[in-house]
N, C-alpha and C positions, 0 to 999 in steps of 0.2 A: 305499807305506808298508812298512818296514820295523819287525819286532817287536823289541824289545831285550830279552835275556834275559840272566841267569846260571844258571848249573848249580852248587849246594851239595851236595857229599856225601865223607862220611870217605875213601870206597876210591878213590885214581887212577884205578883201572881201570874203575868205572863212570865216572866225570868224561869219562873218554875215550873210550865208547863214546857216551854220550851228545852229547858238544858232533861227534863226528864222524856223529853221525845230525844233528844240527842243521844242518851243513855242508852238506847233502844240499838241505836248504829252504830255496827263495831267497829268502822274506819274514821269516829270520829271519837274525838279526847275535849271539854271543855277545860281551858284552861282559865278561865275567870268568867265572871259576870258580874256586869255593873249597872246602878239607878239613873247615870248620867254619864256625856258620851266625854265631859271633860276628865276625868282620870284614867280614860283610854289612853292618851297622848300618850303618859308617861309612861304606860304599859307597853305602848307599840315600839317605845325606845330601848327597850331590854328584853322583850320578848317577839319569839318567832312565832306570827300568826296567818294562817292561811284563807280562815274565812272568818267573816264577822255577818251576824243577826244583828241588823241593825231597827231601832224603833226609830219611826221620822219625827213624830211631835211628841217631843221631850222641853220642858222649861229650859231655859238659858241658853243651850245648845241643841238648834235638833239635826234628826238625823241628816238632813239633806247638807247643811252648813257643815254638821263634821266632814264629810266627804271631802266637798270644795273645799275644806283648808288643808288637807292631808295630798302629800306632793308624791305620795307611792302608797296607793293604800292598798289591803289584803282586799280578798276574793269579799264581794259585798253583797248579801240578802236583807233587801229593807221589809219588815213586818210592820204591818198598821192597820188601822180602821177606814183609812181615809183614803178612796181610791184615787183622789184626785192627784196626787204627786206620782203616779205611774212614769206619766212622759218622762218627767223632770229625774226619774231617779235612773231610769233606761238612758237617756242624755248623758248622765255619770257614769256608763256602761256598768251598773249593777249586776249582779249577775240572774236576778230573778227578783219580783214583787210578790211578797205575800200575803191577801189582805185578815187579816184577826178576822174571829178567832181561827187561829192557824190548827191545822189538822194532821195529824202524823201522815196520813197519803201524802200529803202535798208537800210537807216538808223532804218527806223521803226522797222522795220525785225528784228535787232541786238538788239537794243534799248528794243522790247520785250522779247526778250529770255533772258538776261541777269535782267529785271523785276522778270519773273515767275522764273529762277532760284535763285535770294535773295528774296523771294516772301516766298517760299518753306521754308525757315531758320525763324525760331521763333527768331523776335528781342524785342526789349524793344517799341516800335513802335506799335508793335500789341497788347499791354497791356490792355485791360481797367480797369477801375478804379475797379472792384468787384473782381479782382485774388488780390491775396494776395502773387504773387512768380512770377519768372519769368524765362527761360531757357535762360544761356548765353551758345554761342558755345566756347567749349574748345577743343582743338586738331579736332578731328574730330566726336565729341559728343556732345550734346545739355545736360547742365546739370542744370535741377533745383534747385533754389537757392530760400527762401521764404524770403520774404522782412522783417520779422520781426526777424531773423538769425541774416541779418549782420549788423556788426560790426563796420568795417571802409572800404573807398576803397582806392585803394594808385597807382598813375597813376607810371608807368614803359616805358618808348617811348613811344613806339607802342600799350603798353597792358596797360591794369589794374588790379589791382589784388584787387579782392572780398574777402574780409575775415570774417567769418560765425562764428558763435559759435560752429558748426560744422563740416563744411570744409572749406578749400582755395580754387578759382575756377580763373585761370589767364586766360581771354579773350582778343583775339585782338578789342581794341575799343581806341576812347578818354575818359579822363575823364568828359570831358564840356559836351561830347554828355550826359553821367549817371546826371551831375546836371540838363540838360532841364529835362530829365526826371523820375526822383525822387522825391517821395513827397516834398517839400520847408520844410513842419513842420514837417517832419520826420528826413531830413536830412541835414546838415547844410555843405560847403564848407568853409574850413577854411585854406587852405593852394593852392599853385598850385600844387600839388602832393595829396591834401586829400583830401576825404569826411568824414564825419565821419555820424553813426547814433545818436541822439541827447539823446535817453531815456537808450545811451549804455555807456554815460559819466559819469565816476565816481566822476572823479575831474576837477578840470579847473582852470587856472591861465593867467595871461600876456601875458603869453609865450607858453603855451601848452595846451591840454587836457590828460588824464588816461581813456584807455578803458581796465580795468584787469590790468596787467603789460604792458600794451603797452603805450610809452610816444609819445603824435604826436604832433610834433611844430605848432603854426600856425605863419602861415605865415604875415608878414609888410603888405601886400595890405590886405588882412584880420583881423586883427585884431580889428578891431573898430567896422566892421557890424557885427562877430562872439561875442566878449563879449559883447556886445551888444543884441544880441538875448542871448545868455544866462543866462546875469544877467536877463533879462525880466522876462525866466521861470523861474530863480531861484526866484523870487518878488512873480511871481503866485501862487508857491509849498507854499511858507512860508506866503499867505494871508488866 
């Protein structure tokens, strides 16, 4: 498992120190870095991230105010000069303060423990191909869910909701993260909001599929690649 981070901070020169100490850790990948914490938002909207390097005094937006506006935010390490925002950033349950000039020991240090403790959490990551189920965390419990169960999955913000032929299970996740890793032939994305399981399709038209009485649109950017693989299986069943 592999940790996905970005690095937000005004000065290049720390951006560069920083993402080239990251370089150094093989369980970590940067996926962006940016001058200012406002073109995060939209990042955090279509990208799955697990820890963010965050700087606190940044013009327009600093780093403390991004926090508090963010209603589910990743794994948070604030870097600065100014020891005085410790309390206030530990209040945000941060997950470590680091004050500049930051130092590879000390990054490492944090950068580990924060590994072994999402390490410790059964993800979809630690799969391999012979389990037939997988534990998503829900509230504060790891619940198994068997891949040949569900049903559809239907993204909600922040969460998504797993629904089973015998239970519902809503996890904080994305949905793009469930389509990398999801069977492809098992399960088919046909909406930005859906997944659906493919052998769980009753019916199918234009506009929709039926799983039971559940109707799920699919979506304009979808609809061509999804009835498209449909009709195929429908061609295969009836050869």
């Amino acid at each position: 498992m592999k940790l996905k981070c970005i690095v937000v901070d005004d000065e290049p020169l720390a951006i560069t120190i920083i993402r080239g100490y990251l370089k150094k850790i093989p369980f970590i990948e940067v996926v962006g870095t940016f001058e200012s914490a406002i073109p995060v938002y939209e990042f955090l909207k279509n990208n799955h991230v697990d820890l963010l390097f965050l700087d606190v005094e940044m013009p327009s937006l600093t780093g403390i105010d991004f926090i508090k506006s963010l209603s589910s935010p990743p794994k948070v390490i604030l870097t600065t000069a100014n020891k005085n925002y410790a309390i206030e950033g530990f209040d945000l349950n941060v997950e470590d303060y680091i004050l500049k000039p930051v130092s590879f020991d000390r990054l490492l240090k944090s950068a580990n423990r924060i590994y072994e403790n999402l390490s410790s959490e059964t993800s979809l990551e630690d799969i391999d191909d012979e389990k037939n189920y997988i534990y998503l965390k829900e509230n504060k419990k790891m619940v198994k869910v068997y891949f040949e169960n569900i049903l559809y999955l239907e993204s909600l913000k922040d969460y998504v909701k797993v629904v089973t032929s015998c239970k519902t299970v809503l996890t904080k996740q994305l949905l793009s993260y469930f389509e990398k890793e999801l069977d492809p032939n098992s399960f088919l994305r046909i909406h930005r909001s859906y997944i659906v399981a493919i052998n769980k399709i009753d019916a199918y038209s234009l506009s929709g599929v039926d799983i039971g009485e559940t109707e799920i649109p699919i979506g304009r950017k979808y609809k061509e690649s999804a009835i498209e693989v449909l009709d195929d299986l429908n061609r295969i069943e009836n050869n």
